[in-house]
C-alpha positions as CSV (number, residue, x, y, z in Angstrom):
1,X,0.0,0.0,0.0
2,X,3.0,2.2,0.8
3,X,4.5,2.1,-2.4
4,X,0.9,2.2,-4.3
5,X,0.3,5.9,-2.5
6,X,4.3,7.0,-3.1
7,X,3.2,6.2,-7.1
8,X,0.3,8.3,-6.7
9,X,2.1,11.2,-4.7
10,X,4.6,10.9,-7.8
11,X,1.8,11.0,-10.7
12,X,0.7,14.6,-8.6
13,X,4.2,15.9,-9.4
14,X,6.3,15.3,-6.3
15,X,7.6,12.9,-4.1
16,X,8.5,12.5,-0.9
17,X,12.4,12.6,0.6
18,X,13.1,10.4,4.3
19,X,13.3,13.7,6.2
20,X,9.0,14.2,5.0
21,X,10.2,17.1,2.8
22,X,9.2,17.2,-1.2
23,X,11.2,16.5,-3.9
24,X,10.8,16.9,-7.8
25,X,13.9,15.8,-9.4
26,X,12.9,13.9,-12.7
27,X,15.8,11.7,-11.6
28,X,13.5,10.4,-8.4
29,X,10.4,10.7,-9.9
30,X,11.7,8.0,-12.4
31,X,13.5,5.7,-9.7
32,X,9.8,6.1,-7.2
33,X,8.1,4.8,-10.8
34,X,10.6,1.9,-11.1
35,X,10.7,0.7,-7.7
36,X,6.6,0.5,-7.7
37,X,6.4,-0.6,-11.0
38,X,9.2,-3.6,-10.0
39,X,6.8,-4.0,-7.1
40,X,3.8,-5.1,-9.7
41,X,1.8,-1.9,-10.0
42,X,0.3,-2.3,-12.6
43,X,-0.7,1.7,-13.3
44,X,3.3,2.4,-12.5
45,X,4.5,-0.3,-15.3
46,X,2.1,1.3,-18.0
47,X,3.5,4.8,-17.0
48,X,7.3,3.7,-16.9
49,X,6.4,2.1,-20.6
50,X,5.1,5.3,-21.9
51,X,8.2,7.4,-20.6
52,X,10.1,5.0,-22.3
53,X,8.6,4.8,-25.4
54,X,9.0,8.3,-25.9
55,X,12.1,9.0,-24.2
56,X,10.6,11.5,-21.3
57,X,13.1,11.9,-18.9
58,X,15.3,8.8,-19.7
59,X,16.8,7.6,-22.5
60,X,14.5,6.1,-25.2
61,X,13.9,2.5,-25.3
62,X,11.5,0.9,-27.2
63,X,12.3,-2.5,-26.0
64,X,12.3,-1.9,-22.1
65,X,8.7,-0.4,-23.0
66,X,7.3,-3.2,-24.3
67,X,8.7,-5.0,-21.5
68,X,6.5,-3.1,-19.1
69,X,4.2,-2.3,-21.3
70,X,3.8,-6.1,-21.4
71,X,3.9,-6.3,-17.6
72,X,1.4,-3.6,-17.1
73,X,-0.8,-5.5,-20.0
74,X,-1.1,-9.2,-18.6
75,X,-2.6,-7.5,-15.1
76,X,-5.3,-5.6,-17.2
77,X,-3.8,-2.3,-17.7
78,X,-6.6,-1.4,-20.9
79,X,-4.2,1.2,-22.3
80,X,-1.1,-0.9,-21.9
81,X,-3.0,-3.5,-24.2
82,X,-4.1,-1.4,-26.8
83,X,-0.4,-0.4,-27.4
84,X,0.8,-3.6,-27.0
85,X,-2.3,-4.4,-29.7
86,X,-0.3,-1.7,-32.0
87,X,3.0,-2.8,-31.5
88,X,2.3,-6.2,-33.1
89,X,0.0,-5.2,-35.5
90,X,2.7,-2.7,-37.2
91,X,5.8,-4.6,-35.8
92,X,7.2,-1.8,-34.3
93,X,10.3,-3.1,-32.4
94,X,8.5,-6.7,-32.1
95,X,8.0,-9.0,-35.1
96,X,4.8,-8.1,-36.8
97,X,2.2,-10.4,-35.3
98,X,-1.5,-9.9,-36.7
99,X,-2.9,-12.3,-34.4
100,X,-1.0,-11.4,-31.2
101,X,-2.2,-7.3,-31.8
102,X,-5.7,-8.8,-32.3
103,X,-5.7,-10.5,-29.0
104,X,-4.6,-7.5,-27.4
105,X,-6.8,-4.8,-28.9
106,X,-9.8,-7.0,-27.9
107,X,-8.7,-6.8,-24.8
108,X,-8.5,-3.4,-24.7
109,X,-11.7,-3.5,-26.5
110,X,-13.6,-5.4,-23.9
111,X,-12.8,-3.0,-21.3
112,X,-13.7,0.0,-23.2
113,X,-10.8,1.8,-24.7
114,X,-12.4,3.5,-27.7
115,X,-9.9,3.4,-30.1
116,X,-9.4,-0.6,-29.9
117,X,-13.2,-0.9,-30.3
118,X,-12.5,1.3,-33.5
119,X,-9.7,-0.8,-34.9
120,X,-11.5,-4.0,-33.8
121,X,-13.9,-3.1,-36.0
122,X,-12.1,-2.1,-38.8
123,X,-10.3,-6.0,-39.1
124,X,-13.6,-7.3,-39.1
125,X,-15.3,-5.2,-41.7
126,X,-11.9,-5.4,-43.9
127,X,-11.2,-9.4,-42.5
128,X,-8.0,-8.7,-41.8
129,X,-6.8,-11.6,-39.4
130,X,-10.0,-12.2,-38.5
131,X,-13.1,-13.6,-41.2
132,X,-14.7,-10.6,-42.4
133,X,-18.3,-10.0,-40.2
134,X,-19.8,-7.0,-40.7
135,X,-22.0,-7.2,-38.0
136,X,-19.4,-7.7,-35.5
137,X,-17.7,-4.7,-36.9
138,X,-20.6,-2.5,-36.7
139,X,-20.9,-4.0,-33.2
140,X,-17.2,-2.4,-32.4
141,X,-17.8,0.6,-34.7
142,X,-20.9,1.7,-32.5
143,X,-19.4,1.0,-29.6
144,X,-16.9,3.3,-30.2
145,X,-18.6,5.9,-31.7
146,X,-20.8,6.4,-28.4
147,X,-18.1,7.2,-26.7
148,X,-17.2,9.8,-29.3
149,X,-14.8,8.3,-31.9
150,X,-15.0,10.6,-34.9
151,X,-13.5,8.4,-37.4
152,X,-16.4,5.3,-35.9
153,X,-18.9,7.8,-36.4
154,X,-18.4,9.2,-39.8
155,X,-17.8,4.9,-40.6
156,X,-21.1,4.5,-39.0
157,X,-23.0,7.2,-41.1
158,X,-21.5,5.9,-44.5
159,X,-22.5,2.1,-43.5
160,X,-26.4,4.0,-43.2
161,X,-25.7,6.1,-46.3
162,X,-25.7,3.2,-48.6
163,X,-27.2,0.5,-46.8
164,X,-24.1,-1.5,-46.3
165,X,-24.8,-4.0,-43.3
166,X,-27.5,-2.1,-41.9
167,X,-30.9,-1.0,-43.7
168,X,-30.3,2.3,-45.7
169,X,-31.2,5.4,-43.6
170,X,-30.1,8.5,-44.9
171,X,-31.1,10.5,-41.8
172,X,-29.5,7.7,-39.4
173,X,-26.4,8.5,-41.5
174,X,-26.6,12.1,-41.4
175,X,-27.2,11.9,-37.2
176,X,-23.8,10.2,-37.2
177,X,-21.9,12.7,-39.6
178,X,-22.7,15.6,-37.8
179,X,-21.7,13.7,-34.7
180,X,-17.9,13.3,-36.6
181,X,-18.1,16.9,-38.0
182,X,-18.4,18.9,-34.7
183,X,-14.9,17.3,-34.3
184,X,-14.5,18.8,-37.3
185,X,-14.0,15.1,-39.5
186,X,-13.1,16.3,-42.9
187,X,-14.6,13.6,-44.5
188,X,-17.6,13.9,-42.8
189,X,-18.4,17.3,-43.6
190,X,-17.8,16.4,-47.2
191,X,-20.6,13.7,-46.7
192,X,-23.0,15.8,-45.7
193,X,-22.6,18.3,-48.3
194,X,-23.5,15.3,-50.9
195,X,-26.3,13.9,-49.1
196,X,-27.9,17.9,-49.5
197,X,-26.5,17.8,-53.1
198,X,-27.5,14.3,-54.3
199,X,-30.2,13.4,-52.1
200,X,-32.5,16.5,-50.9
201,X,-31.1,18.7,-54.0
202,X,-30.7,21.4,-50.8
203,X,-28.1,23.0,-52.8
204,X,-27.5,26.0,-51.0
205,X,-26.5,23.9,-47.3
206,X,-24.6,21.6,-49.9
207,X,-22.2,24.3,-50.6
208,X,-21.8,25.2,-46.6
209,X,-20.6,22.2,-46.2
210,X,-18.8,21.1,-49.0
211,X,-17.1,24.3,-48.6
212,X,-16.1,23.3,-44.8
213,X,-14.4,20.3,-46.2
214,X,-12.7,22.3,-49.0
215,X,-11.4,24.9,-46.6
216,X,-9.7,22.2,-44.9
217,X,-7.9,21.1,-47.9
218,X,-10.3,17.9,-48.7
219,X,-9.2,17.7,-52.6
220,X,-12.5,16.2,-53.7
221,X,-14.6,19.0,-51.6
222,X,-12.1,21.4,-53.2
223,X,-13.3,19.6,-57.1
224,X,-16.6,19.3,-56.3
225,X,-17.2,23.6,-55.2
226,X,-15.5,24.3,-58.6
227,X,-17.7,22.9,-60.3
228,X,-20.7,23.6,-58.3
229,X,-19.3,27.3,-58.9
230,X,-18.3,26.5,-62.6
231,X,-22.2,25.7,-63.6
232,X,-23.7,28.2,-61.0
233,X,-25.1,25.2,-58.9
234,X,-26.4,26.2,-55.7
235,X,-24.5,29.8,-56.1
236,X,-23.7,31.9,-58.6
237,X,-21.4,30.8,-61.9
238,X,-17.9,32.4,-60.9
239,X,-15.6,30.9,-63.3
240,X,-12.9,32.9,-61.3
241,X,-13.4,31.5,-58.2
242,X,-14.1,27.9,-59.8
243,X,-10.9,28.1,-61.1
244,X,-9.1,28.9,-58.0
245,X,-10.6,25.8,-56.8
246,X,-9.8,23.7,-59.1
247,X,-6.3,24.5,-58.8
248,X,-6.3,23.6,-55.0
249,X,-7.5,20.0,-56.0
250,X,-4.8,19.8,-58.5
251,X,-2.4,20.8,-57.0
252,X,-3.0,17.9,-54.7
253,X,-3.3,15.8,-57.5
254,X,-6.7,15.3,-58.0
255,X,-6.6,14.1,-61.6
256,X,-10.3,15.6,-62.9
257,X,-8.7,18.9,-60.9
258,X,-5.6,18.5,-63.4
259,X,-7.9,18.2,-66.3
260,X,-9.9,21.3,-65.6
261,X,-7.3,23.4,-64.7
262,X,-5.7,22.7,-68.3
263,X,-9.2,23.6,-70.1
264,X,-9.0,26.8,-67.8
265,X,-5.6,28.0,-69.4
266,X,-6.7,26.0,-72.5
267,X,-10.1,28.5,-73.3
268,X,-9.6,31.2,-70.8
269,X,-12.0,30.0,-68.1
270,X,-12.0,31.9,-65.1
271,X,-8.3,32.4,-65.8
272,X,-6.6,34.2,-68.9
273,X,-5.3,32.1,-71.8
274,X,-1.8,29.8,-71.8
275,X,-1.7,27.2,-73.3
276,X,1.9,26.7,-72.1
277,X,0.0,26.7,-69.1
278,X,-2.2,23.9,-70.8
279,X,0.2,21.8,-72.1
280,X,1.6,21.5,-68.7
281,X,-1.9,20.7,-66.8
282,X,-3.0,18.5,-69.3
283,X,0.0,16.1,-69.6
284,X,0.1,15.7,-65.9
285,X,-3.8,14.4,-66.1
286,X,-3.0,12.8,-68.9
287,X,0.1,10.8,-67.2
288,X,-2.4,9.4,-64.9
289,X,-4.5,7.9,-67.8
290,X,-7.3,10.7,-67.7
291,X,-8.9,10.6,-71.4
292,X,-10.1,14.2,-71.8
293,X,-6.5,15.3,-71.0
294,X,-4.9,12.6,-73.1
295,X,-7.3,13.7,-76.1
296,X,-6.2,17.7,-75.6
297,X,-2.4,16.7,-75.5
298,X,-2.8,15.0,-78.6
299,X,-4.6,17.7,-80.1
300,X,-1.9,20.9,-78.5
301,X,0.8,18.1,-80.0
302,X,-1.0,17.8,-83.6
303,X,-1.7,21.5,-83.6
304,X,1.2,23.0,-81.8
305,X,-0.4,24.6,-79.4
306,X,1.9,25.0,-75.9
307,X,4.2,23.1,-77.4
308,X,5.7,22.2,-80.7
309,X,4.2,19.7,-83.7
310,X,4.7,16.2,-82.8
311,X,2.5,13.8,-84.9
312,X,4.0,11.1,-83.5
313,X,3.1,12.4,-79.8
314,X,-0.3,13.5,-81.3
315,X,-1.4,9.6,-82.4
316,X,-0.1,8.2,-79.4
317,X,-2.4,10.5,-77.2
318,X,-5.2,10.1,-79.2
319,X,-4.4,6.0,-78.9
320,X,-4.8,5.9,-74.8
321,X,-7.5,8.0,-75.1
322,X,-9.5,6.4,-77.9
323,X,-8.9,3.3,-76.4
324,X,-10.4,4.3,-73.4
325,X,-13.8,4.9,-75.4
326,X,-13.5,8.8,-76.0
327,X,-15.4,9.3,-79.1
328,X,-13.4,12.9,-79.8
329,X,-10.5,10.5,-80.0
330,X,-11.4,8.2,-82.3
331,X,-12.8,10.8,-84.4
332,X,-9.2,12.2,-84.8
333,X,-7.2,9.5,-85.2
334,X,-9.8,8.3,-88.3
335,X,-9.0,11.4,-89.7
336,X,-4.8,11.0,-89.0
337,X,-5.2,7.4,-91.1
338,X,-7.3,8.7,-93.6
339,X,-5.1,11.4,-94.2
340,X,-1.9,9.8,-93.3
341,X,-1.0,12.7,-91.3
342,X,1.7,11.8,-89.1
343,X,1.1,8.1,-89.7
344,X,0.7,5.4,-92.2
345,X,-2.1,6.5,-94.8
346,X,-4.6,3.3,-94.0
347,X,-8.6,3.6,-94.8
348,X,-9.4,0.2,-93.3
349,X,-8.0,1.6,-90.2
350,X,-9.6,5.1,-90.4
351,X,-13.0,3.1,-90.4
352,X,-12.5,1.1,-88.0
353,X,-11.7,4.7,-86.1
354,X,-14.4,6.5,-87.3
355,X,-17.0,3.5,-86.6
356,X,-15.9,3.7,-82.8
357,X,-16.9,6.9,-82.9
358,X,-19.9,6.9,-85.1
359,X,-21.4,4.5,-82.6
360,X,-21.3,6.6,-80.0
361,X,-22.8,9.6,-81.5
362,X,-20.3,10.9,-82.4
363,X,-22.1,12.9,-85.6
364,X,-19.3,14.3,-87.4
365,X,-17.8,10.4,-87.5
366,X,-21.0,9.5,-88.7
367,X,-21.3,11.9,-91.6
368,X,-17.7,11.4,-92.4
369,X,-18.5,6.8,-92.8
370,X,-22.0,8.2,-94.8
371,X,-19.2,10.1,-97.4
372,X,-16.7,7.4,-97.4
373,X,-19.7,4.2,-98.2
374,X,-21.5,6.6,-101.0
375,X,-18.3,7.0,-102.8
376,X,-17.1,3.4,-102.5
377,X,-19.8,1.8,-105.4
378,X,-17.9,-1.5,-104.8
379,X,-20.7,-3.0,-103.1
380,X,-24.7,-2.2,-103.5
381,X,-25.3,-2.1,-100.2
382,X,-23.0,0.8,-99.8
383,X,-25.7,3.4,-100.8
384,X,-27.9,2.0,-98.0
385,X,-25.0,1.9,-94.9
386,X,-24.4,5.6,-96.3
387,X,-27.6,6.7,-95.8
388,X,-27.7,4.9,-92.9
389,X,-25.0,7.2,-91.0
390,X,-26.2,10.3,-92.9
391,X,-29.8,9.9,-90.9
392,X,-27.7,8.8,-87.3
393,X,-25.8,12.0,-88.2
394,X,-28.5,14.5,-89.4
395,X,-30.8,13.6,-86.2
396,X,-28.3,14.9,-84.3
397,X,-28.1,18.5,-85.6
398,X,-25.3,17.3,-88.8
399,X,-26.3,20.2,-91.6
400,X,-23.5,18.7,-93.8
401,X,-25.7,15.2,-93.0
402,X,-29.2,16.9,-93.8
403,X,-27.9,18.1,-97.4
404,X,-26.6,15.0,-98.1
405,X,-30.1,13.1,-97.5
406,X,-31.9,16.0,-99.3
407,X,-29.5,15.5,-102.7
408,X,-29.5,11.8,-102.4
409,X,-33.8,12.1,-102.2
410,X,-33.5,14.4,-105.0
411,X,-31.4,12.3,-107.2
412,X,-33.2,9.2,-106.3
413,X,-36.7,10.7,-107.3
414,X,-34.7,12.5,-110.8
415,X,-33.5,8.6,-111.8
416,X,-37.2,7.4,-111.1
């Protein structure tokens, strides 16, 4: 008992000398926390750990932290467990040991500490050394979210958000994310901006908040105000201010960002004109395999625009984003093999281009195939397939498209 009360006179900030007078040398505060904790208390082993493991007023030492850590842990010491729990599960100075950190963190768990009900729950929703049970991770995650852990509450709302595990309840969800965003949980006050976006079309409170989570440097929040601000959704259009946005993002490396602050520089939007500037934004999208920005470096290389001619550069933009499905693409590399403009002249190729594209609406492919099967009389049914794409094409707006049907309908009822 003696030595239990001399800990607890220590953890005030003193101690006490033979002679009754007080002491506070870090020195004996140390040696009154080694003699207890050698002594088996179980609160003085923890502490010794911790000043240990962070080298507070001795030399650090990882292992003789764990040691007591270890100690403190095997006579219930919750926070001495849930360290221990993190110790093996990142093998920090111990061989990593998934199993050995889950033993310890439920544990910790049982007796309350919120974090290892948080973490608990995270192995079983991911089943990561444990088989993956969502209820018992929603079990953990609520668990610690009652006792106010931001990152279980925000989990909690997106598992009611979609319906993942629990029945879909968008106001359950939202009870929870404003939980998390009063401690300020980025990516909660990003959620609740999209549930007033996407869900109650409340676009005016989706800007408050999405604007919270931009303002503290969430890159999506950050994409998502430009472009709310871009189209005038839910504010007014400021192209100026989108833009500025928009950089923030990209600067981050938000790839959509990357592409929109290219077509800023690219066709002065909300910024004045470079396409230097362009070149630049659009190749770093484009590195990361975003088609729109692959399909405007290929066009600034086959124009020269930012940078000089490259034909070469041009097709092989135009490639990764045609072969991603971008219609504009296709389009343009039909007409670089029809041409043979910086490649190989080869029709059969340029069809098979322009078809991609024609397919997907993409009109001026389709008048283009309606031209190319009219003037190829090789086969009889090529009169029909060009009429064919003429009509796909002149529904769509084509004018080039509608004269072509009215002189074909003119000459047909001439030759009858």
């Amino acid at each position: 008992m003696r030595v239990l009360i001399l800990f607890i006179v220590f953890l005030l900030g003193g101690c006490v000398s033979s002679d009754g007078s007080s002491e506070s040398s870090p020195d004996s505060a140390i040696e009154w926390h080694r003699k207890a904790a050698e002594q088996g208390v179980a609160d003085a082993q923890y502490t010794l750990g911790t000043l240990y493991d962070y080298g507070i007023d001795v030399p650090k030492n990882r292992q003789e932290a764990i040691k007591w850590y270890r100690k403190a842990a095997e006579q219930g010491i919750a926070n001495a467990q849930y360290t221990l729990g993190t110790l093996y599960d990142y093998g920090i100075d111990v061989p990593k040991n998934r199993q050995e950190a889950i033993k310890w963190y439920r544990k910790a768990a049982e007796q309350g500490v919120a974090d290892a009900q948080y973490t608990l729950g995270t192995l079983y929703d991911y089943g990561i050394g444990v088989p993956k049970n969502r209820q018992e991770a929603i079990k953990w995650y609520r668990k610690a979210a009652e006792q106010g852990v931001a990152d279980a509450q925000y989990t909690l709302g997106t598992l009611y958000d979609y319906g993942i595990g629990v029945p879909e309840n968008r106001q359950e969800a939202l009870d929870w994310y404003y939980l998390a965003a009063e401690q300020n949980h980025v990516d909660a006050l990003y959620a609740i901006g999209m549930i007033f976006h996407s869900t109650k079309e409340d676009y005016p409170e989706a800007i408050y908040w999405i604007k919270k989570a931009a303002d503290m440097g969430l890159d999506e929040a950050q994409y998502d105000l430009a472009r709310m601000l871009s189209f005038g959704v839910g504010t007014e259009e400021n192209k100026q201010q989108a833009f500025i946005w928009y950089l923030k993002a990209a600067e981050q490396g938000h790839v959509a960002a990357q592409f929109y602050v290219g077509s800023a520089y690219d066709f002065a939007s909300g910024v004045a004109e470079n396409k230097a500037n362009a070149f630049v934004w659009y190749q770093k999208a484009a590195n990361e395999g975003n088609a729109k920005a692959q399909f405007h470096l290929g066009s600034m290389y086959e124009l020269g625009e930012g940078t000089t001619v490259n034909k070469a550069k041009a097709i092989r933009c135009y490639l990764k984003a045609a072969e991603q499905g971008l219609p504009d693409a296709q389009h343009n590399l039909g007409v670089m093999f029809e041409l043979g403009d910086g490649v190989v002249k080869n029709m059969s190729e340029a069809i098979t281009w322009y078809t991609a594209a024609a397919k997907q609406g993409n009109a001026e492919s389709q008048y283009v195939l309606g031209t190319i099967y009219e003037s190829d009389k090789s086969e009889p049914q090529n009169l029909h397939i060009a009429d064919m794409w003429y009509q796909g094409a002149a529904a769509l707006g084509h004018k080039k498209a509608l004269e072509a049907l009215k002189q074909n309908s003119t000459e047909s009822r001439t030759v009858h």
